[in-house]
C-alpha angles and dihedrals in degrees: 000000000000121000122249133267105250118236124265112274093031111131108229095210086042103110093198108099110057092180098035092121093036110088122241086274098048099048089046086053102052089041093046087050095051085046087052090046096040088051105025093144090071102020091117081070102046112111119212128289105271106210127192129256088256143035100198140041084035097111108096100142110059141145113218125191116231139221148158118224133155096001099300127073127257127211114184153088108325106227103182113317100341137070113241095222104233103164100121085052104147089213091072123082131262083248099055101042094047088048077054105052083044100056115031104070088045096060120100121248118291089252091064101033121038104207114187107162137009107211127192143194124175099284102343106087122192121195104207105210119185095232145079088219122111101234117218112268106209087116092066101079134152095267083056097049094048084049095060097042094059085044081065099248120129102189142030118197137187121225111194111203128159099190093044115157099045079070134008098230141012127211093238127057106047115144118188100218098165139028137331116348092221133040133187123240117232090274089047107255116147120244139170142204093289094042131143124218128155110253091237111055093181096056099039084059082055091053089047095043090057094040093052088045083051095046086038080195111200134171119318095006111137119234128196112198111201110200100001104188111193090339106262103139089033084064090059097063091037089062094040086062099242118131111257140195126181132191121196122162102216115085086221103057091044095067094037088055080048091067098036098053103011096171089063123096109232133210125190125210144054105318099235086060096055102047095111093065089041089062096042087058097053090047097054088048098055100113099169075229096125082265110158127224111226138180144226129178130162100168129176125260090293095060134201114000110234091245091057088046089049089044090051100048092031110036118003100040092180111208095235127353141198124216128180114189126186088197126060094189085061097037084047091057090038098048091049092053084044093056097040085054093059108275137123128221112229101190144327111230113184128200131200095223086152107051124196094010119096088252122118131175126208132209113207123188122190142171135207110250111237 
């Protein structure tokens, strides 16, 4: 079958889209069969790949590398030592093309202004220079400002970070030049310039929707919320009644998880690290009352850490857990100690929250045998 004729604006040399020449089907069909090899010991409970209305204009969260180079700037991909201009990617939002078209002739030379990265979320929008040194700011006029108003950002912030490039962000150097330091998402929740948010709002409320029915959380159930990111899925089992506790290792996302779910005790740090008070909540919470312990996680690639998976199987037994992983080599590891440890997996439910990359994410829902 011939591949497909990429759409207008994409970038030929850009490596970002793997699928980017496979239709909607065939892309849903290689990534339904990885997911069947990567977790054959369940596949007979893995659903079918749930894909979102569309597969461009849907990346309004990226993190572009910089550079200056023959007199105009460059965001992109860096491919050796030069940035693949992708600006006009039609994977990327209205909001963040237009931002885009706004701000870059407006910016001063690369000498005076070393641009490293141009970060965007939704419409929070962070420039990353490589220095400690506060830029002049005559570029950032009123004409600017409207510009980027009507783009759909509300703020535009500096981050000034010499060693840029071993990390995207520090927790020092943020200057606030435009604008207000926090947005809200389309269902109200409160984020900020290092936010997190998944790329298809629409599907993640899906993947939600199936792991609440799951949890089935009701008044006086106790919820642990692994990486709990803003707290948007925090706020779910705080409105269902049940008790609820979330750890998330950014600052950020911490407050802004504050705001989003505010009857919800709140750890930061890495959650290996906060198990004791983990166990000190839960604790505190057992009632003797017919209270269920439930669980949600949605780690990063490297999944769960070895002393959450012994926590889970040897102290906290949740009833029921959720658990939504953006890696199948990791879920698979996890799911095997998980069953070894005396849970079933109920079923594996996968979403395309990345079309047309290679890039698949699984919900797995499992229960404790009796």
């Amino acid at each position: 079958m011939p591949a497909k004729a990429l759409p207008e604006g994409c970038e030929p040399a850009c490596r970002g889209c793997a699928h980017g020449r496979l239709s909607a089907v065939d892309s849903a069909a290689q990534k339904q069969a990885w997911l069947a090899r990567a977790l054959a010991p369940w596949v007979d409970r893995l659903a079918p790949l749930r894909t979102p209305d569309r597969r461009l204009g849907y990346r309004d969260r990226v993190a572009l590398s910089a550079q200056w180079l023959d007199g105009a700037w460059r965001v992109g991909m860096l491919q050796r030592d030069a940035v693949l201009d992708i600006r006009h990617c039609p994977v990327h939002s209205p909001r963040v093309r237009d931002a885009l078209a706004a701000l870059l002739p407006a910016l001063p030379p690369g000498e005076a202004f070393p641009l490293a990265f141009y970060v965007q979320a939704g419409a929070q929008l962070t420039l990353v220079l490589k220095t400690a040194q506060m830029p002049p700011l005559a570029w950032l006029d009123d004409a600017l400002s409207d510009a980027l108003a009507r783009a759909g950002v509300e703020a535009l912030w500096l981050q000034l970070y010499p060693a840029a490039g071993r990390h995207l962000f520090h927790k020092r150097g943020w200057r606030l030049l435009w604008g207000h330091p926090e947005s809200r998402d389309a269902e109200g929740l409160v984020y900020g310039p290092a936010a997190f948010q998944q790329l298809i709002p629409a599907l993640y409320r899906q993947s939600l929707d199936a792991a609440q029915a799951f949890l089935a959380p009701r008044h006086g159930d106790r919820v642990v919320d692994l990486y709990c990111g803003n707290g948007r899925s925090l706020r779910r089992w705080d409105e269902a009644g049940a008790r609820t506790l979330g750890v998330e290792r950014g600052a950020e996302a911490v407050t802004c998880a504050a705001r989003n779910a505010a009857a919800a005790t709140l750890l930061r740090g890495p959650c290996a690290q906060r198990l004791p008070q983990v166990r000190a909540w839960a604790a505190a919470m057992d009632g003797g009352d017919g209270s269920r312990r439930l669980l949600y996680a949605n780690p990063p690639r490297t999944g769960l850490e070895s002393e959450v998976r012994a926590w889970l199987a040897e102290d906290y037994l949740p009833r029921r857990l959720a658990y939504l992983s953006c890696s199948a080599g990791t879920l698979r590891r996890d799911l095997a100690a998980l069953c070894e440890a005396g849970y079933a997996v109920s079923a594996l439910m996968p979403y395309d929250f990345f079309p047309r990359t290679h890039h698949v994410e699984c919900l797995a829902l499992l229960q404790r045998e009796e």
